[in-house]
C-alpha positions in Angstrom: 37.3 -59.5 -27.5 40.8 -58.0 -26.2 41.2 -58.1 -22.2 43.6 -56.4 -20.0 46.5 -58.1 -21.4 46.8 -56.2 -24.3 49.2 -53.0 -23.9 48.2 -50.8 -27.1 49.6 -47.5 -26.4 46.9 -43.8 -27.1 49.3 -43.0 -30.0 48.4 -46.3 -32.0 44.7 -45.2 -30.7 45.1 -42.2 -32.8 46.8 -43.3 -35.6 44.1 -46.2 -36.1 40.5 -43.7 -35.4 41.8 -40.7 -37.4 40.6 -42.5 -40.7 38.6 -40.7 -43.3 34.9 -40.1 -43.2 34.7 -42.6 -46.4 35.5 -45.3 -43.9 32.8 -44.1 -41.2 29.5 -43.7 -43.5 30.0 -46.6 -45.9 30.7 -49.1 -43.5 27.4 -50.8 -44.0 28.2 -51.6 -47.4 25.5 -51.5 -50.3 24.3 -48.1 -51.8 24.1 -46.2 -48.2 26.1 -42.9 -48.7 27.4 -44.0 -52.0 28.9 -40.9 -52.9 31.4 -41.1 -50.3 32.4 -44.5 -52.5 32.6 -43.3 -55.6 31.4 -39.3 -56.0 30.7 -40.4 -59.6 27.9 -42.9 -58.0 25.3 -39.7 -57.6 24.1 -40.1 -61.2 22.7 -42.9 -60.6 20.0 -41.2 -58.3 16.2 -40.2 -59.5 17.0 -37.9 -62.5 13.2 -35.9 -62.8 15.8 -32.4 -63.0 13.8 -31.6 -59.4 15.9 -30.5 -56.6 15.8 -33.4 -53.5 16.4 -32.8 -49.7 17.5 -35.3 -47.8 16.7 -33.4 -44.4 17.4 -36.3 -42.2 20.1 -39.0 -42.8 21.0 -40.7 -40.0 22.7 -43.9 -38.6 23.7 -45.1 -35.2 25.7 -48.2 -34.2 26.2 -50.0 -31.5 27.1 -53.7 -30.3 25.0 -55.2 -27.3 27.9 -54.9 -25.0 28.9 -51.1 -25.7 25.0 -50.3 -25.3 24.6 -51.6 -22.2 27.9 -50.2 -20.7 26.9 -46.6 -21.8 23.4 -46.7 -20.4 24.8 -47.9 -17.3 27.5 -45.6 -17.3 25.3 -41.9 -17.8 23.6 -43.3 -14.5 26.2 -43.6 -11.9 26.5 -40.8 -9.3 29.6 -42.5 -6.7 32.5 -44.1 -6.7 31.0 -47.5 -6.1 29.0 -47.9 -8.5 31.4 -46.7 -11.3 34.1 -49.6 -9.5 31.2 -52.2 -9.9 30.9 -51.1 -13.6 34.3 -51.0 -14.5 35.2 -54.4 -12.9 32.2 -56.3 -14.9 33.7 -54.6 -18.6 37.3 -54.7 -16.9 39.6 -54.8 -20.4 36.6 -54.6 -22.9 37.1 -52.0 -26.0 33.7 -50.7 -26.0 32.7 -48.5 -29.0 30.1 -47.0 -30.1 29.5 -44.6 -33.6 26.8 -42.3 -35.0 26.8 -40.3 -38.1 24.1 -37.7 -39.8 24.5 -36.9 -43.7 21.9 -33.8 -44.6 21.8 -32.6 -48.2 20.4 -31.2 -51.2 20.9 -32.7 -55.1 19.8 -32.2 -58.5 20.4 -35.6 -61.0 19.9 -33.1 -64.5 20.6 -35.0 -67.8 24.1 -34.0 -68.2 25.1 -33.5 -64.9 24.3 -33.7 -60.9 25.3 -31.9 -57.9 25.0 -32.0 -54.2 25.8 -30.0 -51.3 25.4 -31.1 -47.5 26.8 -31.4 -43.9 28.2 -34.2 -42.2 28.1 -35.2 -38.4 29.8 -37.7 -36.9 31.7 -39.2 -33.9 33.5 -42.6 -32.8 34.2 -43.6 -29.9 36.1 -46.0 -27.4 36.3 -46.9 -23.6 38.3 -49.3 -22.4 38.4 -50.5 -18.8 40.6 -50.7 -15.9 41.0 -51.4 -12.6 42.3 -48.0 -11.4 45.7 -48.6 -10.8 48.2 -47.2 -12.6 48.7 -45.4 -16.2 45.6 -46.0 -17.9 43.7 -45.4 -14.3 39.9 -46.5 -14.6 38.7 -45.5 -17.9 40.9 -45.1 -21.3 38.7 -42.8 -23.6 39.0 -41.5 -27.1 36.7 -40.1 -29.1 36.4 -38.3 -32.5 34.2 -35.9 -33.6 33.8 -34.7 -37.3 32.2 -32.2 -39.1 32.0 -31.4 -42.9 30.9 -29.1 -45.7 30.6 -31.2 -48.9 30.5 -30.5 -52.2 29.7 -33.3 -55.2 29.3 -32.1 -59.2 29.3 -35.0 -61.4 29.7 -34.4 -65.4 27.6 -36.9 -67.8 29.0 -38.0 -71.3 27.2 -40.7 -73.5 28.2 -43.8 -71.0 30.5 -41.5 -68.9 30.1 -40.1 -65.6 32.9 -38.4 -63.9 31.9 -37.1 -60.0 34.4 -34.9 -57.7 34.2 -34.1 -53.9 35.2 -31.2 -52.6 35.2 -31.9 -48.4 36.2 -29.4 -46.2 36.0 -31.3 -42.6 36.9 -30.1 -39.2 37.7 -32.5 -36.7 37.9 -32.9 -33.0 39.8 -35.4 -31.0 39.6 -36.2 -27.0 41.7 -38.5 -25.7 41.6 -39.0 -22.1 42.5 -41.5 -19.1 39.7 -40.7 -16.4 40.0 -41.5 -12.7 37.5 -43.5 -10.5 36.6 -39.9 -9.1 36.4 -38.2 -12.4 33.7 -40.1 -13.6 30.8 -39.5 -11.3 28.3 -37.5 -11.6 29.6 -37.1 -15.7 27.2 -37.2 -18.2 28.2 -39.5 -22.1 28.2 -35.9 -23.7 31.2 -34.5 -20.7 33.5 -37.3 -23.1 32.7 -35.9 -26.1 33.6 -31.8 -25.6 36.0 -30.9 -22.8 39.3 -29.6 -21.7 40.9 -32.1 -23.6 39.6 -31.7 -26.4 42.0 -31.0 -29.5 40.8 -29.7 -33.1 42.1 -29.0 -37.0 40.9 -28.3 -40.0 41.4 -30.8 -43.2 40.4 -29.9 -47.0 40.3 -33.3 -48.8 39.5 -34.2 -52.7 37.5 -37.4 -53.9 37.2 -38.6 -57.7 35.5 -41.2 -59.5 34.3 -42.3 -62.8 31.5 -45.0 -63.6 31.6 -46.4 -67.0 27.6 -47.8 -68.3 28.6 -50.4 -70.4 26.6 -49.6 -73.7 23.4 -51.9 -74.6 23.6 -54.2 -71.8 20.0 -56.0 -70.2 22.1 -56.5 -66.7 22.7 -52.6 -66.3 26.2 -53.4 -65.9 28.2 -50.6 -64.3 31.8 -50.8 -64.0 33.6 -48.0 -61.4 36.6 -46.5 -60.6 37.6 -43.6 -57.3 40.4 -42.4 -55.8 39.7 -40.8 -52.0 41.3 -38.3 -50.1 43.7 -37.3 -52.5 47.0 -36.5 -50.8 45.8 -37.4 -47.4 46.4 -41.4 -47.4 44.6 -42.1 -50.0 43.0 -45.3 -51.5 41.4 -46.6 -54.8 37.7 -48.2 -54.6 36.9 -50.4 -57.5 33.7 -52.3 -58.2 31.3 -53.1 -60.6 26.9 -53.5 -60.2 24.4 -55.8 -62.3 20.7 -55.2 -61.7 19.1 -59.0 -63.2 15.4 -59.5 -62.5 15.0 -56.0 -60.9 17.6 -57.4 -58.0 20.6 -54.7 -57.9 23.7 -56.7 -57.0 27.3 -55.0 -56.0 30.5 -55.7 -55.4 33.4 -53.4 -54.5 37.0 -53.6 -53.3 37.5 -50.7 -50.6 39.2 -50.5 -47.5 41.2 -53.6 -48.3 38.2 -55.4 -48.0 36.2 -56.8 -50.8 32.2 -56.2 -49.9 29.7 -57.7 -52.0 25.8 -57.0 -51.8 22.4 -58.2 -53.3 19.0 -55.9 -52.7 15.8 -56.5 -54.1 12.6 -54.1 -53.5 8.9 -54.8 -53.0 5.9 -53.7 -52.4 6.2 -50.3 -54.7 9.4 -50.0 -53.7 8.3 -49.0 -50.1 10.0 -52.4 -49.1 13.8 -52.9 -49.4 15.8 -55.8 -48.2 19.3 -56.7 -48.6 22.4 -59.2 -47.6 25.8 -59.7 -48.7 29.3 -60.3 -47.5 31.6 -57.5 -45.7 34.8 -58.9 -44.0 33.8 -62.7 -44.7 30.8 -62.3 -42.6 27.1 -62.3 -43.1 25.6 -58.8 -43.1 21.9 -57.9 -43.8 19.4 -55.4 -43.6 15.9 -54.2 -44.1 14.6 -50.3 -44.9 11.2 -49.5 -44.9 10.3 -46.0 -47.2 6.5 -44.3 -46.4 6.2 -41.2 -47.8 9.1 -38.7 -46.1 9.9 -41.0 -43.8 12.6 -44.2 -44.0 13.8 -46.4 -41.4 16.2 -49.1 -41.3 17.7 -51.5 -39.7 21.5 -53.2 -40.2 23.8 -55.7 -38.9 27.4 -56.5 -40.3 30.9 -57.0 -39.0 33.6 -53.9 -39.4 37.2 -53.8 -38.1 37.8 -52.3 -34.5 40.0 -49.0 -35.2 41.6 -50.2 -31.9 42.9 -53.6 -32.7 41.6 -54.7 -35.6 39.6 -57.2 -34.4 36.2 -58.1 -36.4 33.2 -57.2 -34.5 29.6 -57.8 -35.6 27.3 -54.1 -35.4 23.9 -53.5 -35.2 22.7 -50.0 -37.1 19.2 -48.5 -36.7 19.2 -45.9 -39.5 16.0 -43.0 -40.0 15.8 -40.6 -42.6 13.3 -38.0 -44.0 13.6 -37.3 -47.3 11.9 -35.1 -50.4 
């Protein structure tokens, strides 16, 4: 973990959080939020022509280190017990992320559309002694929100998907004083005076090609993301042998690979695979509207790029 030696100025700060929200709800790898992958990918969702809500969709993540630093740090109320905090983290990046995905979709025949709302944020302390620049607390956080769009177009082994995203984002970015701290509540970070905000309209496309009479399923895909506004290309390709769904995609200059299998009626889904050279693994568990999940996997720290191992508790209702 990076201590108090390390010098990185706000502006790399900014430069390395203000990252599409591709980035922040795939990061689990697998199917989760697939759409944001490959917009292409929502044909491959129940196709009964019904219309689905998916009412509740959310995912928080945290490390063991951040959670306990933010609990600790909603309850102080003076200066010495915020100098007692800040000395026991003193040059820890703590971060900490949640995100919420509500929509609606139809999967018809020859083609499938979906329209939701996306909330998320990201954020960072870092600690200090007090002295100087940085003073006690370094802070940035980003907030997004987003109107999405997806239409996908079926042809014989074909389907071609498009997002429309039109996101408005909020940054705060902030050094904070021993004496500014007190008596602050973990939502005062996240909405101030310092906040900053702009509007962004970005464009995803992707095609996924069903190779014709194959007993694997084999699906081979293809997405460009955020279309003029540092964009990327995701490719992958997804077997399904023995009713076990395996993946593997290159995104984020990272190649992810993941193996799921499903039990008891489906009600039961477990998972593990491979994201940044490191183990990650999972379990969901689907009763009626209700799903729940849990998640753990490595990501890169927007801060320094260090790899640091997550632990996501995800819930969800669903119709």
């Amino acid at each position: 973990m990076l201590k108090v030696l390390v010098s990185l100025s706000l502006l790399s700060i900014t430069l390395l959080m203000s990252e599409n929200l591709n980035i922040t709800l795939t990061q689990r790898g697998g199917e989760h939020n697939a759409l944001f992958v490959n917009p292409a990918s929502l044909a491959n969702k129940d196709s009964d022509n019904g219309i689905k809500t998916n009412l509740i969709n959310s995912s928080f993540i945290l490390d063991n280190q951040s959670f306990q630093f933010l609990k600790e740090l909603n309850g102080v109320d003076n200066n010495q017990e915020i100098s007692k905090l800040l000395k026991k983290n003193i040059g820890e990046i703590l971060s900490f992320s949640a995100n919420n995905f509500s929509s609606i979709y139809q999967n018809q025949d020859n083609m499938a559309w979906s329209l939701g709302i996306v909330n998320s944020f990201d954020g960072y302390f870092i600690t200090h002694s007090g002295f100087g620049s940085k003073r006690a607390l370094e802070s940035f956080i980003e907030k997004n929100r987003a109107l999405v769009g997806t239409a996908v177009l079926k042809k014989e082994n074909i389907s071609y998907g498009l997002n429309l995203k039109f996101i408005e984002k909020s940054q705060t970015i902030y050094n904070y004083a021993i004496n500014e701290i007190a008596n602050r509540s973990i939502s005062d970070y996240f909405d101030n005076e310092h906040t900053q905000k702009e509007n962004s309209f970005d464009l995803d496309m992707g095609i996924i090609y069903n190779l014709p009479q194959n007993s694997l399923n084999t699906k081979l895909s293809l997405a460009v993301i955020d279309i003029g506004n540092q964009s990327e290309t995701n490719i992958g390709f997804s077997i399904e042998p023995n009713n076990t769904f395996i993946k593997v995609d290159y995104l984020h200059n990272n190649l992810r690979a993941d193996i799921s299998k499903q039990f008891f009626n489906k009600s039961l889904k477990l998972h593990s695979g491979v994201i940044y050279n490191a183990l990650s693994y999972g379990v969901n568990y689907h009763l009626s509207l209700f799903n729940i999940g849990f998640h753990s996997y490595k990501v890169k720290e927007r801060y320094n790029q260090e790899k640091k191992r997550k632990y996501e508790l995800s819930v969800g209702i669903l119709w």
